[in-house]
C-alpha positions in Angstrom: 109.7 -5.0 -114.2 109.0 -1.6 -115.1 107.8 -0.2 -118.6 108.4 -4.2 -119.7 105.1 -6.6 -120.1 105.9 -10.0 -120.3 107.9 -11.4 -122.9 105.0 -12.8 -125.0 103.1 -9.2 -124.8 105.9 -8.4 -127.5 105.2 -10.6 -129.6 105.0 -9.8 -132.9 102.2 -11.5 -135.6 103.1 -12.3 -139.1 100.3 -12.0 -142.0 99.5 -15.9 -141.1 98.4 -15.2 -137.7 100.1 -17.9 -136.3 103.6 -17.1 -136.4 105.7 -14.9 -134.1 109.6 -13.4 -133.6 112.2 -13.1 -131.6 113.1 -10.1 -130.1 114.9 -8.2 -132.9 112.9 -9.8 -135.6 115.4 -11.0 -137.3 113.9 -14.7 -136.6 109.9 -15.8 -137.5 109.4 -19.4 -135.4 107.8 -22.2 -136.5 106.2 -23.0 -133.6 102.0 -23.5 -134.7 101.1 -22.5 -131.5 102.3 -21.0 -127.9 100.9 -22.3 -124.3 100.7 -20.8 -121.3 100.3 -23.7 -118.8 99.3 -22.0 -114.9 100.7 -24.2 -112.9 103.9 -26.5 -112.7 101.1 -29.7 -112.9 99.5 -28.3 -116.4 103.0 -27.8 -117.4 103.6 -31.6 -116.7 100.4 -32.4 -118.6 101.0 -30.2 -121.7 104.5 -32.3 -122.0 103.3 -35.3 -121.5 100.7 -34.9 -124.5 103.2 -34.1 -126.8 105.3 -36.8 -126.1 102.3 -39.5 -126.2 101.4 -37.6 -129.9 105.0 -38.2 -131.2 105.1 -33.8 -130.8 108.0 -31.4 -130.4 107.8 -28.9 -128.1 110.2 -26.0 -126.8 110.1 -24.0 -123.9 110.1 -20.3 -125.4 111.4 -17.2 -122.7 112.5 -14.0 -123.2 113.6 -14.4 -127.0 116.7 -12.5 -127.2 118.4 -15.0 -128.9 119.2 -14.3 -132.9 120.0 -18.1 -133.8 117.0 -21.0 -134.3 118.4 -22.5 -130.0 114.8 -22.1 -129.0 112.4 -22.7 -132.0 109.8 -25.8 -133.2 107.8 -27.1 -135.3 105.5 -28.1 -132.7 104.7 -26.3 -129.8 106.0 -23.2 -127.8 105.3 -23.4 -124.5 105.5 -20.4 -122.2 106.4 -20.7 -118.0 105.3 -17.4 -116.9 102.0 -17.8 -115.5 103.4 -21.3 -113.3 103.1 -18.7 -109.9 105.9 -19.6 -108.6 108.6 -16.4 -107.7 111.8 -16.2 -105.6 113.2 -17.9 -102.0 116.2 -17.4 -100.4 117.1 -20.7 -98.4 119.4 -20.3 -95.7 119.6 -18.2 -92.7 121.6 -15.6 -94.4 119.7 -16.4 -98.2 123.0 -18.1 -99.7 120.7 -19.8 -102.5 118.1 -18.4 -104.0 115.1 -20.6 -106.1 114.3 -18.3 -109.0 111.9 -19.0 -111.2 113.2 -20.1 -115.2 111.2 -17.7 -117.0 111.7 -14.6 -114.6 114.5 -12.5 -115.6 117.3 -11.3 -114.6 116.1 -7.2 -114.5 113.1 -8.9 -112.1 115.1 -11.1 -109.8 118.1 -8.9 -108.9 115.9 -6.3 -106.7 114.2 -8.9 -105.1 118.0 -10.1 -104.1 118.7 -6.9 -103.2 115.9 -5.9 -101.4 117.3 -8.8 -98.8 120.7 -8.3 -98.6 122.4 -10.5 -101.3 123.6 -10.5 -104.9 124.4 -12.5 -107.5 128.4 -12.9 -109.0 127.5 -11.6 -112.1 125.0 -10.1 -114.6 125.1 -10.3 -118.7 125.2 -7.0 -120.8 121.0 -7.1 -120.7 119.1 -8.0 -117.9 116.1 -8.0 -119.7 117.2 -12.3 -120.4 115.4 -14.8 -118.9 117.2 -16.5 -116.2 116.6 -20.6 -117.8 117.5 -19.1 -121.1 120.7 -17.4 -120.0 121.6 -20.0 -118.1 121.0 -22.8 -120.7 122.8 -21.5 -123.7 126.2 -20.3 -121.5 125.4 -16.8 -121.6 127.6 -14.3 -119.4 129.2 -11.3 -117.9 132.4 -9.9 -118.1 135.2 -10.4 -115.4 138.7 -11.8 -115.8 137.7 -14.5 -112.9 134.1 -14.6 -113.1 132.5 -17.7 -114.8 129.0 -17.3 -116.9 125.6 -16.6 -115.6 125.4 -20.4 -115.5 128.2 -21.2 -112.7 126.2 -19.9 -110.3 123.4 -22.5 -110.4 123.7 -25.5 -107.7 120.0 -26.9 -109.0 118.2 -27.3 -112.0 114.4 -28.2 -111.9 112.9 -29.6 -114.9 110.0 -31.5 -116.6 111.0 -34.3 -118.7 110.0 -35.5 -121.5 107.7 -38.5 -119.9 106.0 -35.5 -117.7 108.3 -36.5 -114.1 109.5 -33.2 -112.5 113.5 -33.7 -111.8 115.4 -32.1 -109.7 119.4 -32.2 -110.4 122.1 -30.6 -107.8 125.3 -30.4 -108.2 126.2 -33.9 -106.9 124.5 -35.3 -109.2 126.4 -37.1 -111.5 124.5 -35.5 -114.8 124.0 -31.9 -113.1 126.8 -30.5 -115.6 125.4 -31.6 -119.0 121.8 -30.0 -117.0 122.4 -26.4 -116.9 123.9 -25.5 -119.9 121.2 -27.9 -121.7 120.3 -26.0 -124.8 116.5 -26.5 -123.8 117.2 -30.3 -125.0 116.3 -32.0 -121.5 113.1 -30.8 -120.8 111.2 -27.5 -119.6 113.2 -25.6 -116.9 110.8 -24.4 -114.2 113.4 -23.3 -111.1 117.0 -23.3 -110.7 118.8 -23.0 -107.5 121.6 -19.6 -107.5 124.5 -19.2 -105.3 124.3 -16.0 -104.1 126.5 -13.5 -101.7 126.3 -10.7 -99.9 125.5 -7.4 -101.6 128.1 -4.8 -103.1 128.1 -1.6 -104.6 129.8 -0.9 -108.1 131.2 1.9 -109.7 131.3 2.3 -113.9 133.8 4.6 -115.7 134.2 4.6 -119.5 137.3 5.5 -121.4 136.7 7.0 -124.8 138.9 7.5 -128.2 142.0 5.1 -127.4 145.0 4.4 -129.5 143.6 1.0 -130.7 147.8 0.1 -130.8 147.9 0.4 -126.8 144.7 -0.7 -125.7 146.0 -4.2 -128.4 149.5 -4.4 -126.7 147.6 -4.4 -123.3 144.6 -5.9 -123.3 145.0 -8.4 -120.5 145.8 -5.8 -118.6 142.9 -3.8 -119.7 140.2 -6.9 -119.4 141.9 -7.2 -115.1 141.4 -3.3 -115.0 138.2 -3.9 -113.2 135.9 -6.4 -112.3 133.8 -6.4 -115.4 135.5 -4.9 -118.3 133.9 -4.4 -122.1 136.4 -2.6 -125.0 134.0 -1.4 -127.5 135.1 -0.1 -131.2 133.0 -0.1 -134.7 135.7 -0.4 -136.6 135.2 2.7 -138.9 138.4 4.3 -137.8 140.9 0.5 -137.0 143.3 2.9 -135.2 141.0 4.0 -132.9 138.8 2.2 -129.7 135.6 3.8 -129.0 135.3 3.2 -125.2 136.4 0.6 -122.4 134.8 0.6 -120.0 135.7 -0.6 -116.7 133.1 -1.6 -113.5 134.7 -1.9 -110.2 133.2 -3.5 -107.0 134.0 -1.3 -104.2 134.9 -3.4 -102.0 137.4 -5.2 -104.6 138.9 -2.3 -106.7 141.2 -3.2 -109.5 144.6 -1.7 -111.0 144.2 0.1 -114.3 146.1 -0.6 -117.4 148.4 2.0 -118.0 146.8 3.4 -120.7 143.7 4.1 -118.9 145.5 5.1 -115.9 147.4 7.8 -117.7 143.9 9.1 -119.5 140.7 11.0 -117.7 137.6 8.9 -118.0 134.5 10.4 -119.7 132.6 13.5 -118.1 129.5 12.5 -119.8 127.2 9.0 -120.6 127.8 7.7 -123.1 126.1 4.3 -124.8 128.0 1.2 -126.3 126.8 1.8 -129.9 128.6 5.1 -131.1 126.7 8.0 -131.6 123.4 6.5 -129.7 121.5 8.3 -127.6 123.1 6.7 -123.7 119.9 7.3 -122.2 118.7 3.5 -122.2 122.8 2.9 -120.6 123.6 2.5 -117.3 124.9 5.0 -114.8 128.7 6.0 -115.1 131.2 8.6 -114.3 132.8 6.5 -111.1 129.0 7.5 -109.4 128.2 4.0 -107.3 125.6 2.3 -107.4 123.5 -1.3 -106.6 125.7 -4.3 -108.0 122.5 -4.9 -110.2 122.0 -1.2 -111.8 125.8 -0.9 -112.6 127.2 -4.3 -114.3 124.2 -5.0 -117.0 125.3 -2.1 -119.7 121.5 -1.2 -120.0 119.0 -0.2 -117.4 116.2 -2.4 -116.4 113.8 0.2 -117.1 114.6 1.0 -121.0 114.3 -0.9 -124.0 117.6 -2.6 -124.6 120.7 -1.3 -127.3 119.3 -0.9 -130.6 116.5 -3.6 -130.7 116.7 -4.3 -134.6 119.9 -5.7 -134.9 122.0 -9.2 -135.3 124.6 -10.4 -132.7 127.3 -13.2 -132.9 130.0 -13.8 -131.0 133.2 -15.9 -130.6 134.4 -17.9 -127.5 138.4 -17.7 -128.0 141.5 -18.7 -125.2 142.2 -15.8 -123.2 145.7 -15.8 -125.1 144.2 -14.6 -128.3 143.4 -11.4 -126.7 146.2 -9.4 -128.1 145.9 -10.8 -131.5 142.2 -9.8 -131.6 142.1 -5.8 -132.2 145.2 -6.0 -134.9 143.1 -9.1 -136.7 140.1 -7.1 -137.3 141.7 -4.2 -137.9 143.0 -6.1 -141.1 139.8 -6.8 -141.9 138.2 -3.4 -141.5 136.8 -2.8 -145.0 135.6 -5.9 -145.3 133.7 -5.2 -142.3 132.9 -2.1 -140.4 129.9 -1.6 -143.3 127.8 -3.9 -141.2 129.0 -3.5 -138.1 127.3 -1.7 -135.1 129.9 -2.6 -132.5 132.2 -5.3 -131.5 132.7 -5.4 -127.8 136.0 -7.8 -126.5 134.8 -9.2 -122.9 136.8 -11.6 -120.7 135.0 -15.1 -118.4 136.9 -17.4 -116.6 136.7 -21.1 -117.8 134.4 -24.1 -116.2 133.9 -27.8 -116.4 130.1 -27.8 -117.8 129.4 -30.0 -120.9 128.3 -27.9 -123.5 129.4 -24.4 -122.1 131.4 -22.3 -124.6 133.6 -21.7 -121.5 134.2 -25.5 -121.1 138.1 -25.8 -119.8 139.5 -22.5 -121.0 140.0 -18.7 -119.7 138.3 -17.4 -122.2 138.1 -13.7 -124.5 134.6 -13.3 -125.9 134.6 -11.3 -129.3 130.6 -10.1 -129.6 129.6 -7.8 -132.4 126.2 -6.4 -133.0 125.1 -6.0 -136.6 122.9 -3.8 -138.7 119.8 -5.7 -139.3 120.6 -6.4 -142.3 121.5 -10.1 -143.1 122.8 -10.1 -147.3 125.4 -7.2 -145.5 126.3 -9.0 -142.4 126.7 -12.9 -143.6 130.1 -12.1 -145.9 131.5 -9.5 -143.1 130.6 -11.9 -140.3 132.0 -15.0 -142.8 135.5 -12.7 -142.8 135.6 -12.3 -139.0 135.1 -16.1 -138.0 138.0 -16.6 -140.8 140.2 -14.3 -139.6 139.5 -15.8 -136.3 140.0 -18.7 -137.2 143.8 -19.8 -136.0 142.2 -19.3 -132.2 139.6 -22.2 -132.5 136.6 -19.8 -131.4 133.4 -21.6 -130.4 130.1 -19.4 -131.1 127.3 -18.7 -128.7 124.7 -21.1 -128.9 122.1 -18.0 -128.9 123.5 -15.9 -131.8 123.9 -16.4 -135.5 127.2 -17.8 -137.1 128.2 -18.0 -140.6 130.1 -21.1 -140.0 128.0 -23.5 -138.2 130.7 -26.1 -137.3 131.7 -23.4 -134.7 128.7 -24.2 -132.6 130.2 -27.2 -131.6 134.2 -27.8 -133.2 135.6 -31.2 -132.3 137.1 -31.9 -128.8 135.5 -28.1 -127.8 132.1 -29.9 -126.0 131.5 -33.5 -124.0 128.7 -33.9 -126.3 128.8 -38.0 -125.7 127.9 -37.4 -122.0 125.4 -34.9 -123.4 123.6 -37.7 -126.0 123.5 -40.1 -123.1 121.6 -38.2 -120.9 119.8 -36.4 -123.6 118.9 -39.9 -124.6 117.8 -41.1 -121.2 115.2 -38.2 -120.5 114.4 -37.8 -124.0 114.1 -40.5 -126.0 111.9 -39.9 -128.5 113.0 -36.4 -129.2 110.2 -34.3 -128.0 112.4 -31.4 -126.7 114.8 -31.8 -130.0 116.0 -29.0 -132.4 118.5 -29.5 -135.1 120.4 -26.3 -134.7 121.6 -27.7 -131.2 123.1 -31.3 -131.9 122.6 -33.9 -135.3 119.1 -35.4 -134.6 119.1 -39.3 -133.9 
């Protein structure tokens, strides 16, 4: 990927030497050390040595999540230098094996390069695929399911060392892909794929927040990605929408972006930040995977020191959510950098924050400043509240019963298999379920 090293090349040391971050910083891990195993068999050894030593280990990838998903107190273990890299299966390449630890910024031109394309890509694609894929990350798109839905395999070492391979007839493959890193060390997962398509991006700016509220279904099926964006510092106002249309499926807009001229200039999700590290708009189309990230492959990502959470609601909270936070404003905006409203379509995997609901995501990106965020971000998830959100596994929460509320997640499944190919707790993390 171009201009980006690997994942671990960022790193950044602590006075101790023997700490590191995550991406923004926000989070030192514990981890006393990081391997880098170079081939699938050392990987199987390194495991295997921690669970004969009673250790903990976690697989660490591209570290853009904010919460503790991914961190130890034993050992980090890295799967970049394995050597394996991407195969299209298939006369016309309808699954591709993608490497875990490759992301999505070094996979999708290597799709594209032979024809195909993936259903959907998050707002970065700077995220490992295994990472994305194993905390429910996703896109946008009224009918489009997480990153996650479009894996038909999972590859993983197990605790004991054995190499398993689960498809999707396997009776445990859904408690496998959205797995929290609590099975074992991904290596490969299998992607549906389809041919490629061209996209075009067009962003709104300065909406009557009272319109865009009143509707915002119809603004989230404007496209086939949609993202409203507002920082709150004026409630009566949105700060953009923007809408991504496949060409070859174009949407109907909303009325009150089909009575409104999109932006003549670039513009970048944050207000007032420089749109050069955004990706192309102004209706010009483009690759599938250069238009629906937000960001370009080839720049540093949004803001970089920041905090993120975000809320997993029904998709019939959607009109309650800009009026709710508007309420809320002073309380808030302080802190905020943006909130961004996105739309997924619901699926049947264990612990996916989509699990069995049409869903409206409500993100927000925070200053970096956590004794300013934790009381705004406390009023939002209370606000909230009434709609039963479920927070992203990856990003911080003031209220951590959100991570998993009762009746939200088949977490029983989850412990019995969890159980089964981890016993003794070498891949476990407290932050994702109780400990046994």
């Amino acid at each position: 990927m171009a201009g980006h090293p690997h994942p671990e090349e960022h790193l950044v040391s602590t006075p101790d030497r023997g700490r590191r971050t995550n991406w923004s910083g926000n989070l030192t891990y514990a981890a006393r050390e990081l391997v880098r195993p170079a081939s699938v068999a050392e990987l199987q050894a390194v495991v295997s040595a921690a669970s004969a030593a009673g250790d903990r280990l976690r697989a660490l990838g591209s570290r853009h999540s904010f919460s503790s998903v991914a961190d130890t107190d034993g050992v980090h273990v890295s799967t970049r230098d394995l050597g394996l890299s991407v195969e299209l299966q298939g006369a016309d390449g309808a699954v591709a094996v993608v490497p875990g630890a490759m992301t999505y910024a070094e996979v999708a031109p290597v799709l594209q390069a032979r024809g195909r394309a993936l259903h959907n890509l998050g707002s970065l694609p700077h995220i490992s695929v295994a990472g994305a894929c194993a905390t429910g990350t996703h896109g946008s798109g009224d009918d489009l399911g997480s990153l996650a839905t479009a894996v038909v395999a999972v590859e993983l070492v197990t605790a004991s060392g054995e190499l398993v391979r689960l498809d999707c007839a396997h009776a445990d493959f859904r408690g496998a892909v959205v797995s929290l890193g609590a099975l074992g060390v991904v290596t490969r997962l299998w992607l549906r794929t389809e041919p490629t398509y061209e996209v075009r991006q067009r962003v709104w700016e300065g909406l009557p927040a009272s319109e865009v509220a009143e509707q915002l279904l119809a603004v989230l099926g404007s496209g086939t990605s949609v993202s409203v964006f507002t920082d709150l510092s004026d409630p009566a106002t949105v700060s953009s929408v923007w809408v991504k249309d496949r060409l070859d499926r174009p949407g109907t807009l909303a009325p009150c972006l089909a009575s409104r001229v999109p932006a003549a200039r670039e513009v970048h999700p944050v207000p007032g930040v420089d749109p050069a590290a955004a990706s192309p708009q102004q209706g010009t189309p483009g690759p599938w995977h250069e238009r629906l990230p937000h960001f370009r492959a080839s720049h540093v990502p949004s803001v970089g020191e920041e905090l993120q959470s975000e809320l997993f609601l029904p998709r019939e909270a959607a009109p309650h959510l800009l009026p709710a936070l508007a309420r809320i404003s002073d309380l808030v905006a302080s802190a905020l950098l943006v909130h961004e409203i996105r739309s997924a379509a619901a699926d049947d995997l264990w612990l996916s924050p989509l699990r069995g609901r049409d869903s409206v995501m409500a993100h927000f990106t925070w200053r970096p400043e956590p004794e300013l965020v934790l009381p705004a971000l406390r009023a939002v998830e209370d606000a909230l509240a009434p709609w039963e959100p479920r927070a992203h596994w990856g990003k911080i929460t003031a209220t951590p019963e959100l991570r998993a509320p009762a009746g939200a997640y088949d977490v029983a499944a989850f412990e019995a298999l969890r159980a089964r190919l981890d016993p003794d707790g070498v891949f476990r993390n407290d932050l994702l379920l109780p400990p046994r």
